[in-house]
Kinemage of the C-alpha trace (Angstrom):
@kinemage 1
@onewidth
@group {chain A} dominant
@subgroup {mainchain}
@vectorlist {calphas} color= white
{ca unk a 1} P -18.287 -45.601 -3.973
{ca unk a 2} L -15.673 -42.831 -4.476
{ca unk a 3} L -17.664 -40.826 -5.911
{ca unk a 4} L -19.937 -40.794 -2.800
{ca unk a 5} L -17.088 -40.527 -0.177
{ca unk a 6} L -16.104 -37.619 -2.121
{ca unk a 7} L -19.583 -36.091 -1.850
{ca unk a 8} L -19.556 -36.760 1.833
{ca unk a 9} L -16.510 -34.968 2.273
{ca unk a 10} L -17.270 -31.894 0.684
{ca unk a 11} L -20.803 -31.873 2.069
{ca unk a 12} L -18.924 -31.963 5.777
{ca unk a 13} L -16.649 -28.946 4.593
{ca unk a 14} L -19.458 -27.122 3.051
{ca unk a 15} L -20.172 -25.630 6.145
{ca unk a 16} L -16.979 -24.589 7.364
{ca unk a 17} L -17.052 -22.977 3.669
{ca unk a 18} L -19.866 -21.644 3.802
{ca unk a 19} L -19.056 -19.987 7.562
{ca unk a 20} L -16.080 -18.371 5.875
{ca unk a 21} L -17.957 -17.000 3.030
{ca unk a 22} L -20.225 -15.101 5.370
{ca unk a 23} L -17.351 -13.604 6.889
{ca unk a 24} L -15.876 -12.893 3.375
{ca unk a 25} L -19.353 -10.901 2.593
{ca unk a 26} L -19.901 -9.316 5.626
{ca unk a 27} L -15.919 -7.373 5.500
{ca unk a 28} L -15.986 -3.988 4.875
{ca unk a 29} L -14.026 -2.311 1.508
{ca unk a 30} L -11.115 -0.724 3.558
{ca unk a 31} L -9.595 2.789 2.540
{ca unk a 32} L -5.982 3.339 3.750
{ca unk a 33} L -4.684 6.910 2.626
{ca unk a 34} L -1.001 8.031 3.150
{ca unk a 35} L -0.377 11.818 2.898
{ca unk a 36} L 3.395 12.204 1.485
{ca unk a 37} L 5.333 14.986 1.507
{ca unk a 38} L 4.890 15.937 5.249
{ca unk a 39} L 7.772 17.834 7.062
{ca unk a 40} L 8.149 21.039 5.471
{ca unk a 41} L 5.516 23.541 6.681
{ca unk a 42} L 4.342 23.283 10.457
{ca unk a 43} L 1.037 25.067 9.473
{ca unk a 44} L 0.161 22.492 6.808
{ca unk a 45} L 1.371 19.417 8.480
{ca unk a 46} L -1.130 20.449 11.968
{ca unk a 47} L -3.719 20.380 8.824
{ca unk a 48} L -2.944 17.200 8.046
{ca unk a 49} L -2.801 15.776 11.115
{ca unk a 50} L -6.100 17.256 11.929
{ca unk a 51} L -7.458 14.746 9.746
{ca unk a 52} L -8.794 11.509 11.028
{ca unk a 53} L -6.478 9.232 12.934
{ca unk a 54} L -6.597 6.670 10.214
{ca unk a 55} L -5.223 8.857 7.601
{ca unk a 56} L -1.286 7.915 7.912
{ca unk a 57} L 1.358 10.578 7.102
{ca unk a 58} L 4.414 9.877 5.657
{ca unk a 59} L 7.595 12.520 6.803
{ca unk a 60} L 10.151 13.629 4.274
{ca unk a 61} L 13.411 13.104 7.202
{ca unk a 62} L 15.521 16.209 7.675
{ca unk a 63} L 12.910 18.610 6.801
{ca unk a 64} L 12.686 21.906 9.432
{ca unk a 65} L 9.056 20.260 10.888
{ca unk a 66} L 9.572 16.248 10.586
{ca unk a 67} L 10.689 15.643 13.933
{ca unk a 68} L 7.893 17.856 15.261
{ca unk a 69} L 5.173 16.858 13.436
{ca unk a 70} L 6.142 13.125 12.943
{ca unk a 71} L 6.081 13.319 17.149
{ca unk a 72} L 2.884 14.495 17.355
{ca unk a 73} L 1.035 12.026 14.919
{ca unk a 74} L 2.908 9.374 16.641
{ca unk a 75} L 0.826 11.102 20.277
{ca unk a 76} L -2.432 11.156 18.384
{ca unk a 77} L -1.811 7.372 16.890
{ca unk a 78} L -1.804 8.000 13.558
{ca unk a 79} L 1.071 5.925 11.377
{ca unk a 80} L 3.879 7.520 10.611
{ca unk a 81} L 5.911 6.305 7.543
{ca unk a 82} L 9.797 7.294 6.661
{ca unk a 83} L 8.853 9.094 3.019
{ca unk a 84} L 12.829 8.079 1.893
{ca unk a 85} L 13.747 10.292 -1.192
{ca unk a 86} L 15.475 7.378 -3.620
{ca unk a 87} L 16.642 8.159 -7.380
{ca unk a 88} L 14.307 9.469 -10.299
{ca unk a 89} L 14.562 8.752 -13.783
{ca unk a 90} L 14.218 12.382 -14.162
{ca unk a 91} L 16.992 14.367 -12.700
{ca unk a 92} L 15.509 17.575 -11.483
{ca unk a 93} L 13.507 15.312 -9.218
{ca unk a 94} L 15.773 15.388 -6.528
{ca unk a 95} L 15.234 16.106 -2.441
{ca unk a 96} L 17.941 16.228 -0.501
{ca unk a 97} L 19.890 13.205 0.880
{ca unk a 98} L 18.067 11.101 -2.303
{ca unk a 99} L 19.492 7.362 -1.980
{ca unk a 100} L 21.181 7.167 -5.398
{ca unk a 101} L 22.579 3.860 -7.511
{ca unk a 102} L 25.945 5.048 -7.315
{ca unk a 103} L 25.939 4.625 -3.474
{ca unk a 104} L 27.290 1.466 -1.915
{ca unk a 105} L 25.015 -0.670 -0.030
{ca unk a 106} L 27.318 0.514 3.371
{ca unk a 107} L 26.503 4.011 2.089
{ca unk a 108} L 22.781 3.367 1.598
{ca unk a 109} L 22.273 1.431 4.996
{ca unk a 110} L 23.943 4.296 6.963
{ca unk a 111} L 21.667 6.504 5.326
{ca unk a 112} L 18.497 5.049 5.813
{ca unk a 113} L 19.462 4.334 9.516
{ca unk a 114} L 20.451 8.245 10.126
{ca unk a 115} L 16.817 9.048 8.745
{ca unk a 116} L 15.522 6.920 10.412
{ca unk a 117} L 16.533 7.593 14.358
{ca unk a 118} L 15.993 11.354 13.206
{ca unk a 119} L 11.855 10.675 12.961
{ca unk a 120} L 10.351 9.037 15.518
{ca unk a 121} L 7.849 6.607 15.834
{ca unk a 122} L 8.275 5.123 12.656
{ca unk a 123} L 6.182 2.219 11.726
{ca unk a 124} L 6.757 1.752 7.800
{ca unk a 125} L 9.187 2.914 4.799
{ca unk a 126} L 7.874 4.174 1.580
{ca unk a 127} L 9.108 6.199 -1.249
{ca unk a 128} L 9.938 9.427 -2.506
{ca unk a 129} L 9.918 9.793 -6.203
{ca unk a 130} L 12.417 6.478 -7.139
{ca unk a 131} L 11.511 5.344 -10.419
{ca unk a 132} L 14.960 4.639 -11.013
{ca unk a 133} L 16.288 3.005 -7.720
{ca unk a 134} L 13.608 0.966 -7.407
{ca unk a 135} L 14.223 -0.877 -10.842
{ca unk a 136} L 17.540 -1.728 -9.212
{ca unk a 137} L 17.951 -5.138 -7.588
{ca unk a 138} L 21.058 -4.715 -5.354
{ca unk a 139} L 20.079 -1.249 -3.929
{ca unk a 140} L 16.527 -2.264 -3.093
{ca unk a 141} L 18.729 -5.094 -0.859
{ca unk a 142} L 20.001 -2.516 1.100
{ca unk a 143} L 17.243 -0.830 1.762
{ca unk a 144} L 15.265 -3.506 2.852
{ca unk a 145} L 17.924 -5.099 4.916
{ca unk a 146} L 17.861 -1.854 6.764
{ca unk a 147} L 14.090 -2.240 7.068
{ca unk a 148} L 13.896 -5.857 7.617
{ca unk a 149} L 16.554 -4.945 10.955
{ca unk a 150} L 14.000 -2.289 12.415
{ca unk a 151} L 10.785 -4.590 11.574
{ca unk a 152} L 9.217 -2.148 9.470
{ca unk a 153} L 6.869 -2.514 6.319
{ca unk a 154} L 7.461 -0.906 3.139
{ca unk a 155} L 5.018 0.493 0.893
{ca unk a 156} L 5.767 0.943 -2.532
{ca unk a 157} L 4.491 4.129 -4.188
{ca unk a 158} L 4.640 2.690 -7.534
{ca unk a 159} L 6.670 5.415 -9.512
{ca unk a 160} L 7.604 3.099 -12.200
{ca unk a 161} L 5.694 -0.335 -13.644
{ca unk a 162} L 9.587 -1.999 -13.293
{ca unk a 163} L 9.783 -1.625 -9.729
{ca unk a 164} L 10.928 -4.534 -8.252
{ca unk a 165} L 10.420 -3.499 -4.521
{ca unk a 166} L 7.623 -5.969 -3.724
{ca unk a 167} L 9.743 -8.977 -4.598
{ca unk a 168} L 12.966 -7.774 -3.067
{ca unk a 169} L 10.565 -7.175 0.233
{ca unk a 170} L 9.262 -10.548 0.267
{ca unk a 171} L 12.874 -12.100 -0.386
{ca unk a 172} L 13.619 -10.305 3.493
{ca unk a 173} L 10.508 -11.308 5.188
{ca unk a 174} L 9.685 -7.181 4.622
{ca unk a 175} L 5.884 -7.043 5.528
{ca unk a 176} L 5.040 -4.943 1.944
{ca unk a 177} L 1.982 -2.700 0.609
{ca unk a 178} L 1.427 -1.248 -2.569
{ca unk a 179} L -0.099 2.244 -3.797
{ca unk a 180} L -3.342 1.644 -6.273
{ca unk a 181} L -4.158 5.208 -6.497
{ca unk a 182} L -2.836 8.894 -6.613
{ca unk a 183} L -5.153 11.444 -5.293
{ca unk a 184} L -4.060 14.499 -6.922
{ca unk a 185} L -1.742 13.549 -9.940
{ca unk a 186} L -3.907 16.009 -11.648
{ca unk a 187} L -4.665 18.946 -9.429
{ca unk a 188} L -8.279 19.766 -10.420
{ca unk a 189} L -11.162 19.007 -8.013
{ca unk a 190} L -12.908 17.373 -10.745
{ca unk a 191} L -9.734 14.716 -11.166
{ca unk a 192} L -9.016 14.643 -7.598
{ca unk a 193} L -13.177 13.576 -7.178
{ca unk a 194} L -12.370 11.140 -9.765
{ca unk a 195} L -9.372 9.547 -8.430
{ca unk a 196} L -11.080 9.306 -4.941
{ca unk a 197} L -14.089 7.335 -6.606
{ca unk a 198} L -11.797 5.041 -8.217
{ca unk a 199} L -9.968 4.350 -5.169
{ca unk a 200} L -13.344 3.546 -3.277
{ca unk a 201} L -14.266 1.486 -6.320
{ca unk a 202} L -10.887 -1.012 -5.995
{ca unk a 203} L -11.885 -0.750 -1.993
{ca unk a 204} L -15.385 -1.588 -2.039
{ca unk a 205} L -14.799 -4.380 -4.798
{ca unk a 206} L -11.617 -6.000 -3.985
{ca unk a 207} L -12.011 -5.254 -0.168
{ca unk a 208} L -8.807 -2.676 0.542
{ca unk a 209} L -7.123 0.339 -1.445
{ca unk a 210} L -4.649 2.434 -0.911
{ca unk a 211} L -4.520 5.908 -1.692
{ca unk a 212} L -1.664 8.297 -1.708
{ca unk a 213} L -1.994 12.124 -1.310
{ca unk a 214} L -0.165 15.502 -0.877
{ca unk a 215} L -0.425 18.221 0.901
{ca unk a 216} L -1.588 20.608 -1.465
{ca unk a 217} L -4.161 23.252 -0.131
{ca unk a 218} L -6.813 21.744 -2.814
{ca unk a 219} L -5.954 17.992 -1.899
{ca unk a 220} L -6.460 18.980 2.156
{ca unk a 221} L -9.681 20.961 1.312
{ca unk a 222} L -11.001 18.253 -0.627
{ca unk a 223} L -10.111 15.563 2.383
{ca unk a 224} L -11.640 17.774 4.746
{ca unk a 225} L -14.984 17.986 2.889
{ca unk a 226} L -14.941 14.120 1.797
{ca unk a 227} L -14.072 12.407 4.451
{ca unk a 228} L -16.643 13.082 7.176
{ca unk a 229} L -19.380 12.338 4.363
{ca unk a 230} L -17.437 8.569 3.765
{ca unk a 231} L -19.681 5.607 4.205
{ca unk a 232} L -19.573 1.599 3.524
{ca unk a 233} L -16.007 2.471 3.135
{ca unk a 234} L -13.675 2.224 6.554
{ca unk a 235} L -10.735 4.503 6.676
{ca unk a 236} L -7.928 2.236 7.753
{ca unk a 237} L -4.004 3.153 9.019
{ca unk a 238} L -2.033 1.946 6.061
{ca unk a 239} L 0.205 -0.786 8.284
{ca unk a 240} L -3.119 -2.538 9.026
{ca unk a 241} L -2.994 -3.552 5.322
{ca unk a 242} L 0.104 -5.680 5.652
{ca unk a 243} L -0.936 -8.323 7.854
{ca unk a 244} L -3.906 -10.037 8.829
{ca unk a 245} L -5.862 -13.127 9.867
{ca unk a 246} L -7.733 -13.293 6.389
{ca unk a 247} L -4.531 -13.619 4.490
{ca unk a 248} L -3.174 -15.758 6.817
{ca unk a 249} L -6.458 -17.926 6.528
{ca unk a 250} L -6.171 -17.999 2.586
{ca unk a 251} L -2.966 -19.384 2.054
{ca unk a 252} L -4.247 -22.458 3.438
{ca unk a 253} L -7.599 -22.091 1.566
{ca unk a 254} L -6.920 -20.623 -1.545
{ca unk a 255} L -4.783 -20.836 -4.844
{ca unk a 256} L -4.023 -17.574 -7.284
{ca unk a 257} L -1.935 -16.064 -9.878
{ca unk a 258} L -0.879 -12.812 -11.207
{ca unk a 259} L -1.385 -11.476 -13.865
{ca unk a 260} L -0.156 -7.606 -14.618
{ca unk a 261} L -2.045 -5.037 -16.527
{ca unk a 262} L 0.156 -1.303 -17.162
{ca unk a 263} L -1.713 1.775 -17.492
{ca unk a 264} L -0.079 4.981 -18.811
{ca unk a 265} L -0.617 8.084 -17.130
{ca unk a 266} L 0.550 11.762 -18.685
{ca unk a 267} L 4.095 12.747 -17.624
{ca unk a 268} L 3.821 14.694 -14.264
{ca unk a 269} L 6.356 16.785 -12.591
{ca unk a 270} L 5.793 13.927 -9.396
{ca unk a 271} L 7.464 11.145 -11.076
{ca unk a 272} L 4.205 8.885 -11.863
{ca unk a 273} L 4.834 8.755 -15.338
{ca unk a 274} L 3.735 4.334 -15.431
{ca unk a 275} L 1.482 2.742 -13.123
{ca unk a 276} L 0.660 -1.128 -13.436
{ca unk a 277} L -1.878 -2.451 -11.475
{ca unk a 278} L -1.838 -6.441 -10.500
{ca unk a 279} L -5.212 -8.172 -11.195
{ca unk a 280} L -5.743 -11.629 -8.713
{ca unk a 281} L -6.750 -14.918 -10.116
{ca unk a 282} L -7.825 -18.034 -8.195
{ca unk a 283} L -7.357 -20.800 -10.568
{ca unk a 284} L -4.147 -21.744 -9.595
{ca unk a 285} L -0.350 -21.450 -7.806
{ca unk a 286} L 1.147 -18.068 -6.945
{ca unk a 287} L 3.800 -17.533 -9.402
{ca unk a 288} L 4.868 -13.690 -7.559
{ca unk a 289} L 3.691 -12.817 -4.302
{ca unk a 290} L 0.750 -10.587 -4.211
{ca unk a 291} L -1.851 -9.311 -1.834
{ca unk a 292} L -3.847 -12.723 -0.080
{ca unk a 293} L -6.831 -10.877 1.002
{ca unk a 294} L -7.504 -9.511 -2.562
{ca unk a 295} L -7.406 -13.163 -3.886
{ca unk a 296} L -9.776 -14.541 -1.217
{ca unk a 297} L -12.310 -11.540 -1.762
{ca unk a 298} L -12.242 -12.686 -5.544
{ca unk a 299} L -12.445 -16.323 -4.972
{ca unk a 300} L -15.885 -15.778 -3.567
{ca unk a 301} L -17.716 -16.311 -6.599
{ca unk a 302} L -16.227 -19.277 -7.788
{ca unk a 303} L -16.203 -20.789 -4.136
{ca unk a 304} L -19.993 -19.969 -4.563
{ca unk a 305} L -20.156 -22.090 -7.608
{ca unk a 306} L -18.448 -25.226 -5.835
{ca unk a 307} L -20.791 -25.276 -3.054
{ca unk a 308} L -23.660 -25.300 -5.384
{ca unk a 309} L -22.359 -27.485 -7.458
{ca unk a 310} L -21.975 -29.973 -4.229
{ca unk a 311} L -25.973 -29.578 -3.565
């Protein structure tokens, strides 16, 4: 008798399921790519904006053009990101007013809150180089309580496989995005091709990606070429990657874990020297936070396998 009770009551979800997988199938792999670096040259950053309104740009603050340029993306509706210089494991990589470790957290908060009231229409923080500050637990604090106060997200441009900034964001409620792919770490059209495919691979699979370019004159003339050709991949604005319904939808639906897998890249004068990526598993409770949607895109197959298994 419980055995059939139990059948009844997953052949009455199965639809609902089954609805949900449909929806699951029919969402598009979403491409969100954030141009750094922008702020310096007026003539390059009209280049960038230029490209389509989905492409986000993220402003270096106190550069001769940010205000300028970081206005007129905001016109045109493209995001617009504070790119905050923090502190590099390697010391030559330094811009100016870098948030270091041997700042106090007053020192950091009036920092970030001077850059950010100098760009306007801010919607999200990320980073500028930072391998080193963003190993650090009290500093990332600071920043994000600065964040957290303007309602900002944060994404994390993964300069070091120790950052902790996605945990530090979700201990203030920080909406918080990471960076799965760098366009031109190697600045040869045949790696910059490559790094584009592989970014449209994680989109198309795990149903988003995020991609993070400069404004190089090969990376831009590569962009302008690729982008109008794009298909089955949507270009998204990087803040529409922090929230939304499907994540909210499989908290309630859906278990996962992490597990993390570090890749190794060549030393680079850009301070991506270690990369991890975080690979989503169903099978269970979330032991860190990670990104919902890409656990509900992979639950598909074994949700596939229950409803079978019910018929």
């Amino acid at each position: 008798m419980k055995r059939l009770t139990s059948l009844s009551h997953n052949a009455a979800f199965a639809p609902t399921l089954l609805a949900l997988l449909f929806q699951l199938s029919a969402y598009p792999g979403q491409l969100a790519i954030v141009i750094d670096d922008v702020g310096y040259s007026r003539e390059v950053g009209e280049r960038v904006l230029a490209l389509p309104n989905a492409v986000s740009i993220a402003v270096l603050p106190f550069t001769p053009q940010a205000v300028t340029l970081a206005a007129h993306a905001q016109a045109i509706g493209k995001d617009v990101l504070l790119h905050q210089p923090l502190e590099s494991e390697i010391q030559s990589k330094k811009a100016g007013r870098t948030l270091t470790l041997n700042m106090s957290s007053d020192d950091i908060k009036r920092e970030v809150n001077a850059a950010l009231k100098s760009i306007p229409g801010v919607k999200g923080v990320s980073n500028h180089t930072g391998s080193r500050f963003t190993q650090d637990v009290p500093s990332m604090n600071a920043l994000m309580s600065v964040i957290s106060a303007h309602g900002l997200f944060f994404l994390d441009s993964r300069t070091t496989a120790r950052t902790v900034a996605m945990r530090v964001a979700m201990d203030w409620g920080v909406p918080a995005v990471r960076r799965d792919v760098f366009l031109d770490h190697d600045r040869e059209v045949r790696a910059i091709n490559a790094a584009f495919e592989r970014a449209l691979g994680i989109a198309n699979r795990r149903g988003y990606a995020i991609l993070i370019a400069h404004p190089h004159d090969i990376t831009l003339q590569f962009l302008e070429t690729r982008l109008p050709t794009l298909q089955k991949t949507t270009l998204v604005p990087v803040s529409s990657l922090t929230t939304s319904q499907s994540e909210d939808l499989a908290k309630k639906v859906v278990g996962f874990h992490w597990t993390t897998q570090r890749s190794t890249y060549s030393p680079s004068p850009f301070d991506y020297s270690e990369v991890r990526y975080s690979n989503p598993f169903v099978d269970g409770v979330p032991s860190t936070r990670g990104s919902i949607a890409n656990a509900i895109l992979k639950a598909r197959p074994n949700a596939l396998k229950m409803v079978s298994a019910w018929w």
